[in-house]
C-alpha positions in Angstrom: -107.8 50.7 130.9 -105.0 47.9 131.5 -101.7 49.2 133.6 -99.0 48.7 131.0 -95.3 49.2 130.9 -94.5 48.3 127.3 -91.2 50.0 126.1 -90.7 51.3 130.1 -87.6 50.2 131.4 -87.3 49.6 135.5 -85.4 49.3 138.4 -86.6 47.7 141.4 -83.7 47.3 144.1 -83.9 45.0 147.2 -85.8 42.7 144.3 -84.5 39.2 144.9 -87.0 38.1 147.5 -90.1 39.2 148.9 -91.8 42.5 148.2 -89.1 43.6 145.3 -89.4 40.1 144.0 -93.2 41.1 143.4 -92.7 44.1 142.3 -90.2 43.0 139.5 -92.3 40.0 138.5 -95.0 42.4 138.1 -93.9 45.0 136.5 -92.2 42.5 133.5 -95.3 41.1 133.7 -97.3 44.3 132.1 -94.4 44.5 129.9 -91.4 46.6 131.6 -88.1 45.3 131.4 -86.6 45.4 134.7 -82.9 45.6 136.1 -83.6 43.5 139.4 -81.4 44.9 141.6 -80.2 42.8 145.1 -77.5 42.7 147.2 -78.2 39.2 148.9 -77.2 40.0 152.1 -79.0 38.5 155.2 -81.5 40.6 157.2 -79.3 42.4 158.9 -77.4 43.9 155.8 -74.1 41.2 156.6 -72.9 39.1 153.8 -73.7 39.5 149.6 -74.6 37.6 146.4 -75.9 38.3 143.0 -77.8 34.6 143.6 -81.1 36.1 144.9 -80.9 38.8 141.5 -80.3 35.9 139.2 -83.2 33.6 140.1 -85.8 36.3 139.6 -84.3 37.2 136.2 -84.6 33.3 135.3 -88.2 33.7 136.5 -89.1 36.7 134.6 -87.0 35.2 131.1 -89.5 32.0 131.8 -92.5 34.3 132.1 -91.1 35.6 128.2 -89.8 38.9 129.9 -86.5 40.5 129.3 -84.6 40.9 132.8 -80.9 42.0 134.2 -79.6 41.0 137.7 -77.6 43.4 139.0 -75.9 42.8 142.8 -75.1 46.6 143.6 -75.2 47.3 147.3 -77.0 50.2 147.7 -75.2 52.2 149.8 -72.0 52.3 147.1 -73.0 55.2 144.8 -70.7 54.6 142.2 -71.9 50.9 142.2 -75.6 52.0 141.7 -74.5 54.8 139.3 -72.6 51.7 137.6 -76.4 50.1 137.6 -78.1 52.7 135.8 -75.6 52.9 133.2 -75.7 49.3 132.6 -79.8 49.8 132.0 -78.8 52.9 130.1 -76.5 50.9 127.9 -78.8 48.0 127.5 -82.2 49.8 126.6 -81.3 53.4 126.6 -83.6 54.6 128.9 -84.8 54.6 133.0 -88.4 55.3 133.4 -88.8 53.9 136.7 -87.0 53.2 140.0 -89.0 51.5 142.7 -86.6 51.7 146.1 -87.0 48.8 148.3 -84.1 47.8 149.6 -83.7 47.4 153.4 -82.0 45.6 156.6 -83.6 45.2 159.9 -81.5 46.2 163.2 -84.4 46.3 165.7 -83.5 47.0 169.5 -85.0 49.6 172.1 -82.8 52.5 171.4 -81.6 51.8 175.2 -80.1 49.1 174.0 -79.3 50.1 170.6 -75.8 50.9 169.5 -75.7 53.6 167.3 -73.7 51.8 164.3 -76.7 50.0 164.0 -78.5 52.9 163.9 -76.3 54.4 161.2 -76.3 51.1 158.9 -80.3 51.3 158.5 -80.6 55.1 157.8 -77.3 54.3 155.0 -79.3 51.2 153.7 -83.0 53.0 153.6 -82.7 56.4 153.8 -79.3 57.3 151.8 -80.1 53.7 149.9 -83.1 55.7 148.0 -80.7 59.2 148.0 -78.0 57.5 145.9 -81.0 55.8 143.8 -82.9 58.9 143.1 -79.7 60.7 142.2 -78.3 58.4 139.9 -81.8 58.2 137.8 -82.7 62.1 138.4 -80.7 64.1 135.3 -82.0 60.9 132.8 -85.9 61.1 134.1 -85.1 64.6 134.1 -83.9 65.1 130.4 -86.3 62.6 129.0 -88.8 64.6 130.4 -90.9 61.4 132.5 -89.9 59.6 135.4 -91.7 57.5 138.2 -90.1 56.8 141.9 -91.5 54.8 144.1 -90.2 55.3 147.6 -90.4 52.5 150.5 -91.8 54.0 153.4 -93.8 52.1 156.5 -96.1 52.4 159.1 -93.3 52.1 161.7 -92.1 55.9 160.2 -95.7 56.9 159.7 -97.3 56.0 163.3 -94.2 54.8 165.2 -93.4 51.2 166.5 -91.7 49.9 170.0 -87.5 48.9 168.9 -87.6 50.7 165.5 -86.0 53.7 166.1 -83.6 53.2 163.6 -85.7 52.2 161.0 -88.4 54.6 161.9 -86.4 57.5 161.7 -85.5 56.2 158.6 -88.8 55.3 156.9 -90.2 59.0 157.9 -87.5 60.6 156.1 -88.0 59.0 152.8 -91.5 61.2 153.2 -89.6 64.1 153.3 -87.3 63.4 150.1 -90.8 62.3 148.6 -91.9 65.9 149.4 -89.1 68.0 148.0 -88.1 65.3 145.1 -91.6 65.4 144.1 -92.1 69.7 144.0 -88.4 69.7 142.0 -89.4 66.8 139.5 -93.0 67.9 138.9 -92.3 70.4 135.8 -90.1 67.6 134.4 -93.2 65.3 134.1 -91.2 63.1 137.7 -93.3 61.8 139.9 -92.4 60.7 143.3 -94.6 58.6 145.6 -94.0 56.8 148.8 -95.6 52.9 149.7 -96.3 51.7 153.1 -96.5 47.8 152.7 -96.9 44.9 155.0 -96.4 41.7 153.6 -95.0 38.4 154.6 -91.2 38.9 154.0 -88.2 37.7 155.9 -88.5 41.3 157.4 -91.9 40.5 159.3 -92.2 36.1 159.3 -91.1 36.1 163.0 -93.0 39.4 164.1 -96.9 38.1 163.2 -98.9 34.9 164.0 -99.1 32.1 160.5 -102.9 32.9 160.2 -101.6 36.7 159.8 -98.7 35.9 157.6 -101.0 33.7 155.5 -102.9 36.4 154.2 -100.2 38.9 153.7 -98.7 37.7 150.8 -96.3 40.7 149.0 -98.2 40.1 145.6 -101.2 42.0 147.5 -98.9 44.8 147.8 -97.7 45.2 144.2 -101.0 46.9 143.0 -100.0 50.0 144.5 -96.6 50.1 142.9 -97.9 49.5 139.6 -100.5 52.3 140.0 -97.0 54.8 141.5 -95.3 53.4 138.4 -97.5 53.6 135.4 -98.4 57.0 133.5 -101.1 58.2 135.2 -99.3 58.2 138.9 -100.1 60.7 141.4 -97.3 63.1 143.2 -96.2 63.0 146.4 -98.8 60.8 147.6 -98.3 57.7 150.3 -100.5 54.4 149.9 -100.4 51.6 152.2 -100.8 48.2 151.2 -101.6 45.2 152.9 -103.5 42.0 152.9 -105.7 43.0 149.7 -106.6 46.2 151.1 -105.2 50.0 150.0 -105.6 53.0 151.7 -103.6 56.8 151.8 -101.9 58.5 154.7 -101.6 62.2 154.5 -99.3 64.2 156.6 -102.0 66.9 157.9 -101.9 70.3 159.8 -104.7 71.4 162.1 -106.3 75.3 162.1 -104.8 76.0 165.1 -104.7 79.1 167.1 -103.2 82.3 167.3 -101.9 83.9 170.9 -99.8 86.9 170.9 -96.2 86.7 172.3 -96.4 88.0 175.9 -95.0 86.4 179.1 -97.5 83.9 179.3 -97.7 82.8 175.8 -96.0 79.6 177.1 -98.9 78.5 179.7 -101.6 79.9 177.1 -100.0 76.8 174.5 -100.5 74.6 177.7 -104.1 75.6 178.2 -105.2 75.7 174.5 -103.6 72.3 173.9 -107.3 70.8 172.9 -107.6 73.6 170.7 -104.8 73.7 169.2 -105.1 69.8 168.4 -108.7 70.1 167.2 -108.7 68.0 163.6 -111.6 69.7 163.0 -111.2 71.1 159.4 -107.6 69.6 159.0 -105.4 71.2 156.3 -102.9 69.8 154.1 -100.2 72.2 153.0 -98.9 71.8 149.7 -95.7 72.7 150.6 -93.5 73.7 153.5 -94.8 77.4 152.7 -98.0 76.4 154.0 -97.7 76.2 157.4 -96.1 80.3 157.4 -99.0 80.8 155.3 -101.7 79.6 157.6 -99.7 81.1 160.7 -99.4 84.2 159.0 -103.0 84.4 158.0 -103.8 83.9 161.9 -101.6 87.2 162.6 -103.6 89.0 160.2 -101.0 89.9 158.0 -100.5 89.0 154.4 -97.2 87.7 153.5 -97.1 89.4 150.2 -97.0 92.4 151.5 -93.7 94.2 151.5 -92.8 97.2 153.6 
């Protein structure tokens, strides 16, 4: 069955280059109208213009979609809750917010100064927050909702001068988490993507031959699948270079050792068993890990005294 997005109306920040270019060429593509949503700042987060916006909305109006451009910086709440009420106005209704927005400050965090630290997690982190809260109460009272969350491998697994935007990228799995628990009876699904893709974030990181097949339209796939009807829940994809794959965030079966004076050097000498993957879990919640911890103990934790 085709992905469509007839009659879906959505927001794709961080859209006038690159990956949110994709996306919002994409999703008008399969029939959404979309609010493309870009600052036009440089890399870094410096500067502004609602150019970048306009140019995919010309794009997508040549294509025979219907398109806004919308230069709300994503850090000014009232600017993006300014956004959504313009969609609102225009279409009355949000159905979809794909958050991918960002600005690259990259330095060892020896050397990093920590108002660049602070301008990544406001741009990525609290970027998606003001997002998400500015669509919640409409997905919310329409009773449907998809958010698709830009996360990366640099949260997931960690990469050398990224602290910043590390730290940043990991907590958008946490929102993920509890957004997608709060929005699930309201039919709101949220889901994180991992990309990497040839942007003006990564052309000086990887070799041509690299770049050359790591086009952002490989990545769009797995935005479309977050954004379309029959989404999962708090799931993350990665997408790259043609190919798609999931990363869960997994617990091992651990061990149990009794508090006593040398519980301490018991964690030391167990550390193999206590990192055994072997029969990995995956907690559905943050309950799960007291749960499994609590089963070790022998106790049941609905018991009451």
């Amino acid at each position: 069955m085709a992905v469509r997005f007839d009659n879906r109306v959505a927001i794709v920040t961080g859209a006038g280059g690159g990956l949110g270019r994709a996306h919002a060429l994409a999703l008008a593509a399969r029939g959404a109208k979309v609010v493309v949503n870009d600052f036009g700042g440089a890399l870094d987060g410096s500067g502004g213009a609602a150019t970048p916006a306009q140019k995919v909305v010309a794009e997508i109006k040549a294509a025979g979609g219907e398109a806004i451009a919308n230069a709300a910086s994503v850090t000014d709440f009232a600017a993006v809750e300014a956004m959504v009420a313009e969609a609102w106005a225009k279409w009355g209704r949000v159905d979809i917010l794909v958050c991918n927005a960002g600005i690259l400050r990259d330095k060892t965090f020896a050397k990093m100064e920590l108002d660049d630290f602070r301008a990544v997690i406001e741009v990525h982190l609290m970027g998606s927050v003001n997002c998400c809260k500015a669509v919640w109460e409409i997905m919310r009272q329409q009773n449907y909702g998809r958010i698709v969350l830009t996360s990366s491998s640099s949260g997931l697994f960690g990469n050398f001068g990224q602290s910043n935007y590390a730290a940043a990228k990991m907590g958008l799995v946490g929102l993920m988490n509890a957004l997608g628990l709060e929005g699930a009876k309201y039919n709101v699904h949220v889901n994180c993507l991992a990309p990497t893709a040839n942007t003006r974030m990564t052309d000086t990181l990887m070799p041509p031959e690299v770049l050359a097949v790591m086009k952002p339209e490989a990545v769009s796939p797995a935005v479309l699948a977050m954004a379309h009807e029959g989404a999962p829940n708090r799931a993350i994809i990665n997408a790259g270079a043609n190919g798609f794959e999931r990363t869960y965030v997994a617990m091992t079966r651990g061990v149990h050792i009794p508090l006593s004076p040398d519980s301490p050097d018991q964690v030391v000498a167990r550390w193999e068993e206590i990192s055994n993957r072997k029969d990995d879990l995956l907690p559905q919640n943050a309950g799960g890990q007291g749960g499994q911890e609590l089963a070790k103990a022998g106790v049941n934790r609905t018991t009451r005294g």
